[in-house]
N, C-alpha and C positions, 0 to 999 in steps of 0.2 A: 508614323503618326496617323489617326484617325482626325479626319477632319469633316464640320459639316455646318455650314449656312444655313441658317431659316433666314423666312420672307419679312423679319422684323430687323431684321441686319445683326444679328448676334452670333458670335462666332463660338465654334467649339471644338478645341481641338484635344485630343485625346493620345499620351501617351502613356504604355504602360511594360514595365523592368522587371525585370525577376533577381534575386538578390538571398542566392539560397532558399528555401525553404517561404519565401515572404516575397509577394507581388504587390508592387506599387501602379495605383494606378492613378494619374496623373491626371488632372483634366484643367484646361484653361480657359476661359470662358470672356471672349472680347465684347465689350458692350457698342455697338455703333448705331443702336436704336433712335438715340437723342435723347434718351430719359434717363430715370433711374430705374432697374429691376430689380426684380428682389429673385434669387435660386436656391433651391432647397436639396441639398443634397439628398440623396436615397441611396442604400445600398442595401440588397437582398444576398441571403445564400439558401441553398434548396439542399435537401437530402431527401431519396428514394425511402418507402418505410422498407422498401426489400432490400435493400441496403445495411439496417439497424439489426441490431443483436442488443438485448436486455440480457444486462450483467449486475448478479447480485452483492458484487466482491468490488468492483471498480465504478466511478460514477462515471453515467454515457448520458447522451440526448443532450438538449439544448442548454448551453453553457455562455455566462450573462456576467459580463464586470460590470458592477453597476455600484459607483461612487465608492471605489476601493472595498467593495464586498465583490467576493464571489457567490454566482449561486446558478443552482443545475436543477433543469427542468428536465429529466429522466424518461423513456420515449412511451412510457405507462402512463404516467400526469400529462403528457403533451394528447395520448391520445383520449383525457377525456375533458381537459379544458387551456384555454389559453391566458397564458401571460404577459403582464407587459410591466415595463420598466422605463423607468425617466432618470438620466445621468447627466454628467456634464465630462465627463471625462472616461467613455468606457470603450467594452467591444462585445462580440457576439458572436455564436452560431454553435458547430453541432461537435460533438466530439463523441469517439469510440473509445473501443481499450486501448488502441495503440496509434491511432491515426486522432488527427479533429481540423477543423477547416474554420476557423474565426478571421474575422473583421473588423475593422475599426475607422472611422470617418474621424479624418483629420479635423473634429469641430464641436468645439466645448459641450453645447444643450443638444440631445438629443433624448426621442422617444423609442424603445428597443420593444417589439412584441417579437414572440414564437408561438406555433400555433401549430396546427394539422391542419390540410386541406383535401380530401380523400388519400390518394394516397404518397401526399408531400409532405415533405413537414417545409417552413417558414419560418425564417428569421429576418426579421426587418426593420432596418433603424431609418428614421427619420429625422435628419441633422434641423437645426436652427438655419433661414432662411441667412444667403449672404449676400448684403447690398454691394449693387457693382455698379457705382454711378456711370454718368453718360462719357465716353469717349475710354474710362477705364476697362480695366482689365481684372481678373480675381486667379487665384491657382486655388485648387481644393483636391486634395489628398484623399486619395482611400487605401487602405493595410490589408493584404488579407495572409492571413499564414494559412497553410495548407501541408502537412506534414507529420511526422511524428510526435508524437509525447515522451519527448524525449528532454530530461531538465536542462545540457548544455545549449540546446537548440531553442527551447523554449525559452531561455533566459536571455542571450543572443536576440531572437525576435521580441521581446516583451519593450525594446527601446522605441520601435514603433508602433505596437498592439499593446495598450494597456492591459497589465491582468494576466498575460498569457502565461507566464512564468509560474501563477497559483494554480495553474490547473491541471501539474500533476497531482493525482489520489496518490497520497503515502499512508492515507487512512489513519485510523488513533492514535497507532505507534508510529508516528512520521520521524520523532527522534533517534528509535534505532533502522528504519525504514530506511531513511537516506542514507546515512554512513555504510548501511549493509548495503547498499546497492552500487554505493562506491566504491566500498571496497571490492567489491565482486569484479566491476567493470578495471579496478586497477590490478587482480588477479589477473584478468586473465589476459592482459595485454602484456602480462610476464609470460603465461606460461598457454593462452593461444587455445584454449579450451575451459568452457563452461562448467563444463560438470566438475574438471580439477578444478576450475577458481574455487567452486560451493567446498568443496574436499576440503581447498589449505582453508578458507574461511571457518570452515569449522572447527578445523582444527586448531587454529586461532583463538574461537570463542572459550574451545572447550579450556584452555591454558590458562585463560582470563579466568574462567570462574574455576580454577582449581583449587585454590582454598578454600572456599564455599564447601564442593562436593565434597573434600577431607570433611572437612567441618560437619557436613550432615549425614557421614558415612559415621563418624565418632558418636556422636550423638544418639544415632541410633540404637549402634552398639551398647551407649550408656543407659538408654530406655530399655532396654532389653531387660540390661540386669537393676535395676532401679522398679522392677513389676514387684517382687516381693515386699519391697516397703510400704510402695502404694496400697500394694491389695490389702496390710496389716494395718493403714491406720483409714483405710476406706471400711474395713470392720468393723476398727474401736472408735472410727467417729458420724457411724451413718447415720443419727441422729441428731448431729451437733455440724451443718452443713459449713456455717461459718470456721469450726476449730477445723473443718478436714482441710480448708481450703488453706489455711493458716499453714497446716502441719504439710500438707501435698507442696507448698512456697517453698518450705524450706529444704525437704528432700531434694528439689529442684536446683536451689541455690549452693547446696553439700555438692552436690555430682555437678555443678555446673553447667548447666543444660536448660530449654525448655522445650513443651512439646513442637513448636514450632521451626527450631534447627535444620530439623532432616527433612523440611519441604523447602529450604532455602533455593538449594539449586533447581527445583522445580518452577517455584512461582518468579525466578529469572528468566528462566527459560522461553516461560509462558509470553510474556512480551517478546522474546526474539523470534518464534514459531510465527506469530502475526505478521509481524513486519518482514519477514522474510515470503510471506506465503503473499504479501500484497506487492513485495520488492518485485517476485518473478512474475506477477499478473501484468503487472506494467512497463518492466523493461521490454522496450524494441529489442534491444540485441538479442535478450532469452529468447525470441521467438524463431521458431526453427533449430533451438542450436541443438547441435547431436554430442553424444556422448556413447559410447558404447551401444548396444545395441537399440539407442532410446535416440528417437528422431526428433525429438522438439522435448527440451526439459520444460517447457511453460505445461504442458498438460500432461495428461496421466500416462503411465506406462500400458502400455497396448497390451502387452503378456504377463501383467503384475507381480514380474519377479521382483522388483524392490522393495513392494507394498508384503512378501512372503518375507525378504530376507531381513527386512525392519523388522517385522513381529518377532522371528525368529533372534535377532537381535536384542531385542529388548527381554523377551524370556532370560536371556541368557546373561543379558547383565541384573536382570530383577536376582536370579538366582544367586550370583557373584555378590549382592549386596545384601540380601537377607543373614541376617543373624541368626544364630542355632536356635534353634527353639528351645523354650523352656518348658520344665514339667509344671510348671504352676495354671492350677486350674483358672480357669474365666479369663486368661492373658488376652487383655486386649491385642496386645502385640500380633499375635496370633491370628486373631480377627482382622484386623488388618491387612495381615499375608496372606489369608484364606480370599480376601475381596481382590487384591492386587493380581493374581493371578492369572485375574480374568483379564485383567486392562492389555498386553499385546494381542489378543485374539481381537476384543474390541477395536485397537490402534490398528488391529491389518484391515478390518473391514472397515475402518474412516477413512486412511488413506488410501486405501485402491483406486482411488477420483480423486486423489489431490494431487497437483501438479509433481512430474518425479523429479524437479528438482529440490522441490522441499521435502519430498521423501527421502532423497537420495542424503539431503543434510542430518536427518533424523537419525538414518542406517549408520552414516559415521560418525555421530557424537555415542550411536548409542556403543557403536565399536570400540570408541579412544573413551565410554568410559568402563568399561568391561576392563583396559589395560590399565585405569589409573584405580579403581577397587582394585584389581592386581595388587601394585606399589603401593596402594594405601593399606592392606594388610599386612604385606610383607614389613612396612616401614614401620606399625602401630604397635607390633609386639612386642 
């Protein structure tokens, strides 16, 4: 215990627990003055700016529960003006991508600013003053978590830090964000490695949307040969916009189809690609973890052999799914294949910097779908 007398007879003794990840600090406060006093809790937390890293994918800097909202003052806004907050029920201070150090005063009204100070940042709440009449006593609480961002940890501490539990980023897609980040984490407690959890996960996905990709691999094919009718009544009706569109419905509804089928399993995709790319930003455990030649899947492959054998991947299943060509002149279709060709040269120089665990997912969906156009052709004849 911390103990200490002033010359007005007021006692203060100070104890403070650690309690995993969350340090309690206790303070009790004997009044022997003869009066009544009023104390005002305070509690500050400091970060170094040499300490911060500006992240355009994850929210950092100063991180504010104030009356069941969250909200992040980011270390760009902090350094050109300060904020402040009035709660009755909140917490405070600074958070990185994988670390954050917040607080909370066990005391309903409080005032919360963050600030810069050359080279500090500041966070500091100002509780409502506590009457401790004469010959009484007061106990007043302070929380402060200090640890990872991690959502069992943080949910665990949020029973004495208001809020803390919101302040994982799972960003837009937080609805497949989290399930992918759990399933990840229940992978690999089977199988004791990273880079296989992301493997059978994907392989997983890909199984999930396997009617789909049939679906838009059929379709295709049916748009291929459905280009002659098109083009015959885009002739007989270029001047009657309304009959083409009439007559284009119904070719569409004969063969069953519309143009939009065979981007099914892409614009799925498109949502799991984010939340997967924001799941590995901020999982603690991704950070470091090795996989074959790759020392840390949270960032980019050092010899960008994933980011080659992706592109090289995806060629090869683009190839696997295009449809023969036809001899009909102006095929759209065709125009089409002509622009797609480009897109894995583009995809290798996107992801050369993106983390190789979400490369490494990309390389194996584009693998398991190379095998399932296999089976979809052999199965469709």
């Amino acid at each position: 215990d911390m103990v200490w007398n002033n010359d007005a007879k007021i006692s203060f003794v100070r104890k403070v627990s650690v309690d995993g990840y969350v340090i309690k600090v206790s303070d009790t406060i004997t009044n022997n003055s003869g009066k009544e006093i009023n104390i005002a809790p305070y509690t500050r937390v400091v970060q170094h700016a040499d300490n911060t890293k500006v992240s355009g994918a994850v929210e950092t800097g100063g991180v504010v529960y104030e009356n069941s909202k969250l909200n992040y003052a980011n270390w760009n806004k902090l350094n050109k003006k300060s904020f402040a907050y009035s709660t009755v029920n909140g917490s405070f201070g600074f958070a990185d991508q994988y670390w954050e150090t917040v607080a909370s005063i066990d005391s309903k009204d409080q005032t919360i600013s963050i600030k810069k100070n050359g080279n500090w940042y500041f966070a500091d709440s100002n509780a409502a003053p506590v009457k401790i009449a004469k010959g009484e006593k007061q106990e007043i609480n302070t929380y402060i978590f200090a640890g990872p961002r991690q959502s069992d940890i943080l949910n665990a501490a949020s029973n004495n830090i208001p809020g803390l539990n919101k302040t994982m980023d799972y960003g837009w897609f937080w609805f497949f964000a989290q399930p992918m980040l759990w399933m990840i984490n229940w992978l690999y407690v089977l199988v004791g490695n990273y880079g296989v959890a992301i493997i059978l996960m994907t392989l997983i996905l890909r199984l999930l949307i396997w009617p789909l990709t049939r679906k838009s691999y059929l379709s295709t094919v049916t748009m291929q040969k459905m280009q002659p009718e098109l083009q015959r009544v885009q002739k007989l009706y270029a001047n009657d916009k309304a009959r083409l569109q009439m007559e284009m419905m119904k070719i569409y509804q004969t063969h069953k189809t519309s143009p939009m089928a065979g981007c099914l399993p892409m614009l799925i995709q498109i949502p799991i690609f984010f939340a997967l790319y924001k799941a590995l930003l901020i999982s603690v455990p991704m950070r470091s973890a090795k996989f074959l030649w790759i020392s840390d899947l949270a960032v980019m492959d050092p010899y960008f052999i994933l980011p080659i054998l992706m592109g090289i991947t995806m060629w090869l299943q683009q190839y696997l799914q295009t449809p023969k060509k036809t001899n009909q002149p102006n095929d759209p279709m065709a125009s089409a294949q002509r622009f797609m060709k480009w897109m894995p040269v583009l995809f290798t120089v996107m992801f050369a910097w993106m983390p190789a665990g979400l490369v490494l997912y990309w390389t194996v969906s584009n693998l398991f779908g190379m095998l399932q156009m296999y089976i979809i052709k052999k199965t469709s004849k």
